[in-house]
Structures are given as C-alpha cells and as structure tokens.
C-alpha positions, -999 to +999 in steps of 0.1 A: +479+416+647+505+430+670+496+467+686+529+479+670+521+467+638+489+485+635+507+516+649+535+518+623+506+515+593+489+541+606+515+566+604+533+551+571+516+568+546+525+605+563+557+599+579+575+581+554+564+606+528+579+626+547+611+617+554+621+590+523+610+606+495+640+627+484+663+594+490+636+570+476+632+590+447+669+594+439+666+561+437+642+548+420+662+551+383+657+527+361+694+526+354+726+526+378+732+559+361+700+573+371+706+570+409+717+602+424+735+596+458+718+614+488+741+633+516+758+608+541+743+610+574+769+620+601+760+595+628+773+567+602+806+589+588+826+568+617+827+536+628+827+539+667+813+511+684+771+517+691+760+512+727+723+495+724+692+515+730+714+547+727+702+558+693+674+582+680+646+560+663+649+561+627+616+556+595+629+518+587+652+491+591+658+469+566+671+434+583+693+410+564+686+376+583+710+354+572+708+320+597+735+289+591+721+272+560+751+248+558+767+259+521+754+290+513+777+317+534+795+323+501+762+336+483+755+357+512+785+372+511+780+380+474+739+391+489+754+414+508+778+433+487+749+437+461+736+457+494+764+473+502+765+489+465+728+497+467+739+515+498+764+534+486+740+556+463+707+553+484+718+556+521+696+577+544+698+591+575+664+578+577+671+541+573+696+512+582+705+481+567+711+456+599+726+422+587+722+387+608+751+366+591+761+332+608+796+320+604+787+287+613+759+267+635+778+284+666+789+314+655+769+349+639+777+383+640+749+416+636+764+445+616+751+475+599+762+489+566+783+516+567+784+548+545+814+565+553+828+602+547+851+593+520+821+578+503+827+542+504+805+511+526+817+494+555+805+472+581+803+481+616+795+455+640+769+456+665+773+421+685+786+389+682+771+357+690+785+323+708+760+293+703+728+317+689+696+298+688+678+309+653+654+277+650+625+286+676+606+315+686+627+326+718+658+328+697+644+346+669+625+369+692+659+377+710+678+384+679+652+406+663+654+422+703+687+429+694+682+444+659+655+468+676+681+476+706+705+487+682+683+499+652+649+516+667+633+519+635+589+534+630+588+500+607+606+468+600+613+450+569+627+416+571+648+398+540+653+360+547+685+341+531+685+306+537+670+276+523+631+271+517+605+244+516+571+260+517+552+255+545+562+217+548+570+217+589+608+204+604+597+170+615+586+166+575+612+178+559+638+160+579+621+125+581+640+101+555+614+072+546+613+039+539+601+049+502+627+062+472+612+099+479+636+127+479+641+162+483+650+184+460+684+192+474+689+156+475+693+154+436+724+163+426+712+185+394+734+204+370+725+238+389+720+245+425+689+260+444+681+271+477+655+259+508+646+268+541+670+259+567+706+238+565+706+205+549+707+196+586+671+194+606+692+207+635+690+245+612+658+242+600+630+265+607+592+260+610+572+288+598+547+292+630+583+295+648+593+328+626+560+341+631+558+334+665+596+350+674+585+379+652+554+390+676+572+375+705+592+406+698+568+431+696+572+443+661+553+438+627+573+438+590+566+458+564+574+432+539+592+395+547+614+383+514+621+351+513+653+346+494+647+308+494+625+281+475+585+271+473+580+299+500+552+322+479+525+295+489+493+306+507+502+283+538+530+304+546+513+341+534+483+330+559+503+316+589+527+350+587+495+373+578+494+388+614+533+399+615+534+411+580+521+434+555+534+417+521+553+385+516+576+387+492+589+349+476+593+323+446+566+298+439+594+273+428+630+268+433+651+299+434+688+296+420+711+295+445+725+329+438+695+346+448+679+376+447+701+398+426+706+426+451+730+447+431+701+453+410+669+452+430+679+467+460+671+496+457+635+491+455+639+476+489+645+506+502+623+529+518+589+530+503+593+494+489+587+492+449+572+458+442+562+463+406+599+472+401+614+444+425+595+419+402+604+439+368+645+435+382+639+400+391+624+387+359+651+410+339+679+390+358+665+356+355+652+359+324+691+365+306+707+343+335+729+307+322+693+292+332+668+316+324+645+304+348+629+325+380+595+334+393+581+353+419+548+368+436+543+393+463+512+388+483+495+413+506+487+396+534+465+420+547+441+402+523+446+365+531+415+367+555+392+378+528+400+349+503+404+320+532+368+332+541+361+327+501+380+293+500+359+282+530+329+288+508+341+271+478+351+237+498+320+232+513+301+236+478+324+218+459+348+186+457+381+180+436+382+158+405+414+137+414+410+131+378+421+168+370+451+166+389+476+160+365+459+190+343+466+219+372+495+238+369+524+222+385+553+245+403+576+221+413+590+188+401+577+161+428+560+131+419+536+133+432+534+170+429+534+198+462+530+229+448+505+239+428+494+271+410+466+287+431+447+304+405+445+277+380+437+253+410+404+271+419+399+273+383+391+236+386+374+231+418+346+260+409+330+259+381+305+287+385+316+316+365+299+342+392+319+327+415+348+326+396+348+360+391+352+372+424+380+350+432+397+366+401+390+398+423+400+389+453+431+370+441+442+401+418+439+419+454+461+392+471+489+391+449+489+424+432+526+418+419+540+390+401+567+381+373+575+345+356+600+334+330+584+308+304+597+279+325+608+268+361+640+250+371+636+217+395+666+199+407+636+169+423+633+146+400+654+139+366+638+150+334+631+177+322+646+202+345+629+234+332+587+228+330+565+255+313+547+273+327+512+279+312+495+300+338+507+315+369+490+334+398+522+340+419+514+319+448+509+282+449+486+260+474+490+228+485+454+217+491+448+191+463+487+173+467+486+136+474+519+136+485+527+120+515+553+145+524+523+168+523+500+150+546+502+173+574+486+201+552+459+195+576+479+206+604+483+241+586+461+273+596+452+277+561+435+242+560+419+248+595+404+279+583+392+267+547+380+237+552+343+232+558 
C-alpha cells in the first residue's frame, strides 16, 4: 500500500470532519429540495487560467476520468452536467471536481468545475492534450501527475467512464477466435451497455495497468467507481486493493447512460455516502425503460482477509462441475464468466461453521449493495433480462469454463487463493 495512501487514512476521520461536514451535510437531503447550497469559494468565482502546483492543497478531489471509449463522449457529456448540477448546490472550498474527457483517441482536455459568483457552473480548463497515452501505467501515472499538479488534494477519489469487462486482460478481450464466441457489445441488442475501453484494443485498459499508473503516481483513492460493465468482481477489487479503499461497480452490464449523476452525486462528495449511492442507483434503475441495474461497493481493505479464507476453502474442497448451471449467473455468456460470489462459495463449502464465517467476512467485504429483480445482457439472444435469485454484490470468476476466461489463472486473485 502506497506511504501516501496510509497517510491520507490516517488523518480522514479528523480532518475531513472537520472541514466537509457543513457542505456534506447540506447535502446529504434526500430530495433536490433538501440541498442547501454552501458559500462559493472565492478562488473559483473567476475563471483565470491556474498555473500548476501554485494552489493551496485542498480535503479531496473528486476525478472524472473519462478516456476515448469510441461512442460514448455523448453520455459523458450528459455525466458531466449531472455533476455540474450536483456542483452547483454542494460546491466547497474544500473540494474540486477535475474532469479527464477525451475528444477523440488523440485529443483530451483536464478541466475543473466551476462555481461562479453569479451562481451558475462552468468549466475552466487546466491543460490540453495532443496524442495522450491513457492505456498503460506511464500515461495514467502522468495524467493523474497532472490532476495532483493542478488539484493538490489530502485524498483522491477516482470515477471511471468508459467501457468494462471485468478483469478479462487486453490481449483477451481483443482476440477474435476461430469459434462463434462473442462479446457482449458485439450483439446488436435492443438497448445499449457500456465496457472497459473503446471497441478498439488500441483503447483498452488492463486492470494491473490502472493500478499500476495509480501508485506510479504516488497517490491512493478513496473510492474508484467504475461507471462501466462486469467490473464489481473480486479479480478486479483484489488486484486494485493496494491503491484503493472501496471499489465502487456493477456486477453485470450497466446501461449505457450510466451512473445517474444528477441524482447520486452528491453522495460522491466529500465523506462518500455508499448506502445512499446504492439507494439512488436502484431508485433510478429500478423506474428506468429497462428497469434493470445492480451494484456493490467493496472495501478493499478487506480483500486480504477473505483471499486468505478462499485459500483455505480450495485446498479442502473441489467444485461439482455438476452444480454449475445451479450458481447464480450475472451475465449472459455461454458458457457463463461471472458469477455470484456468495452463492458460489455456498456450493463449494459445505460446512456450515465454515460457512458462517464467510457470511462474516463477505458482509465485511461488501458492506453496500442494491439489485433490481433482474439483469440486462446484450451477449447472447434470449432472454435479455435474467432473475436474479441471490446476489452478494461482487461476482468471481473461479469456476467459468469459458475459454475467454482461461487466463483467470494469470490473475492475483487466483495466485493467492489457490492451494
């Protein structure tokens, strides 16, 4: 775990008590109506150009990353403005919202959000960018340089647009193979979904790169929210467990509108509100034109714990193949990827003793979670929406047979699980 990491936690229960409650309070209404703006700070009344590493270090940064993921600028666009209205009743002089928005493959600018005098939200840019590299450690390291240059901040928090497929590495998920398997944005379904990356390889992101840029550049997140499919999976929470305190994510596909920002930002806001963030989410999805949506925050700070349990469980016990098909499914590839963890380990133990302090630990993993009745899938053809019987808010990979899932075994999860 990076030294700054550890050094932020250690102050955040004091600090930001300190200086976020009155704006975290004010809004923290369960209606729009409840949200009483705060003062605007005067540094952000203009919108005179910043000069890096000139400014006074501020409790948080909220970072909007939003890389080229081929066709979704125009939901980021609509990402942002729900930010921008969150910002206009729960700016602080004690936080920024930095966004990373990419034009194109070659083209990104970094901006701030801008509360202004006459009580309106701008944008005032920070840098622009010719050719960025966002796909490997060095160039995320050198963007998040950038966000700290301009936006010294006691704590990070780092909100992901793109697309998303789990933990599944680059050289996977852009390998086309002699079989009929697809990918679920290869399906051309009567609603549209995100993943991790541009439809492109050439934008797509490993995992162990963002969690290497992110130490690279010295600084650990308070929470990482992946806007994007499959990405609440225990591969993922365990390979990003040293650069983040929570993971923030949707076990399944997520509509391709998102997060709904206009409703749930403010929870992302200073002390983050996860019971809340879940409460919006499931409100939104749950009354959208597909009423489908799920999602699980895991604290990762807890990943070691249950990996050390796992480890435990796999050397005393062995999958029935046979109960495959009866283990909660959270996606719609045949063979399936993502499954439920909980009702996975349900399966592979059967001592109840033993079942009983995974129920613990797991409660202490992912202490948030919301689910509509059923999920949406664009892989495959029939049905779109599945039920969902039983849900733990974060899926695991370990018993797919899947040969898109094959390099499982290359994951830190498996290499510290497995007996």
């Amino acid at each position: 775990m990076s030294t700054s990491y550890k050094f932020y936690r250690i102050f955040e229960a004091s600090l930001l008590a300190l200086c976020l409650s009155l704006s975290v309070m004010s809004c923290r209404g369960d209606k729009a109506d409840d949200i009483i703006p705060v003062d605007p700070p005067v540094e952000e009344e203009t919108d005179e150009p910043v000069e890096p590493n000139t400014r006074s270090t501020i409790s948080q940064t909220v970072f909007m990353y939003l890389p080229w993921s081929t066709d979704l600028k125009s939901y980021f666009i609509t990402n942002i403005e729900g930010m921008e209205a969150t910002w206009k009743v729960c700016h602080s002089s004690n936080e920024r919202i930095v966004v990373f928005l990419a034009d194109s493959g070659r083209k990104a600018t970094l901006f701030e959000l801008l509360y202004k005098k006459d009580g309106t939200v701008g944008r005032r840019t920070l840098k622009e960018y010719d050719n960025p590299t966002f796909t490997t450690a060095g160039g995320i390291a050198a963007i998040l340089g950038d966000v700290v240059a301009y936006s010294p901040a006691e704590r990070y928090s780092m909100i992901i647009g793109s697309h998303g497929m789990g933990w599944i590495p680059v050289p996977r998920a852009k390998a086309r193979r002699a079989t009929d398997f697809k990918w679920h944005w290869e399906y051309d379904g009567e609603q549209r979904t995100r993943y991790f990356g541009g439809r492109s390889a050439e934008y797509q992101t490993d995992i162990s790169a963002l969690a290497e840029g992110i130490h690279q550049a010295g600084i650990g997140m308070e929470y990482i929210l992946f806007d994007d499919c499959y990405m609440s999976c225990v591969e993922v929470a365990y390979e990003l467990r040293e650069v983040t305190h929570y993971l923030v994510a949707s076990t399944s596909e997520i509509m391709i509108d998102g997060m709904p920002y206009a409703e749930v930002g403010r929870y992302l806001l200073g002390e983050a509100d996860y019971q809340s963030l879940c409460d919006g989410f499931y409100d939104f999805y749950s009354t959208f034109s597909t009423p489908c949506g799920t999602i699980g925050v895991t604290d990762c700070s807890e990943l070691d714990e249950l990996a050390e349990w796992m480890r435990g469980i796999n050397a005393q016990y062995a999958f029935d193949e046979d109960l495959l098909a009866d283990v909660q499914t959270l996606d719609g590839y045949q063979p399936v990827i993502f499954f439920d963890m909980g009702d996975y380990v349900r399966k592979l133990c059967t001592d109840p003793v033993q079942l009983e302090e995974f129920e613990e630990i797991l409660a202490r993993v992912v202490p948030y979670k919301r689910h509509t009745p059923t999920f949406y899938t664009t892989a495959g053809y029939s049905p779109r929406q599945i039920p969902i019987n039983t849900y733990s808010g974060i899926t695991i990979s370990d018993p797919s047979v899947n040969a898109a899932a094959a390099s499982k075994t290359e994951t830190a999860w498996y290499a510290a699980t497995q007996k």
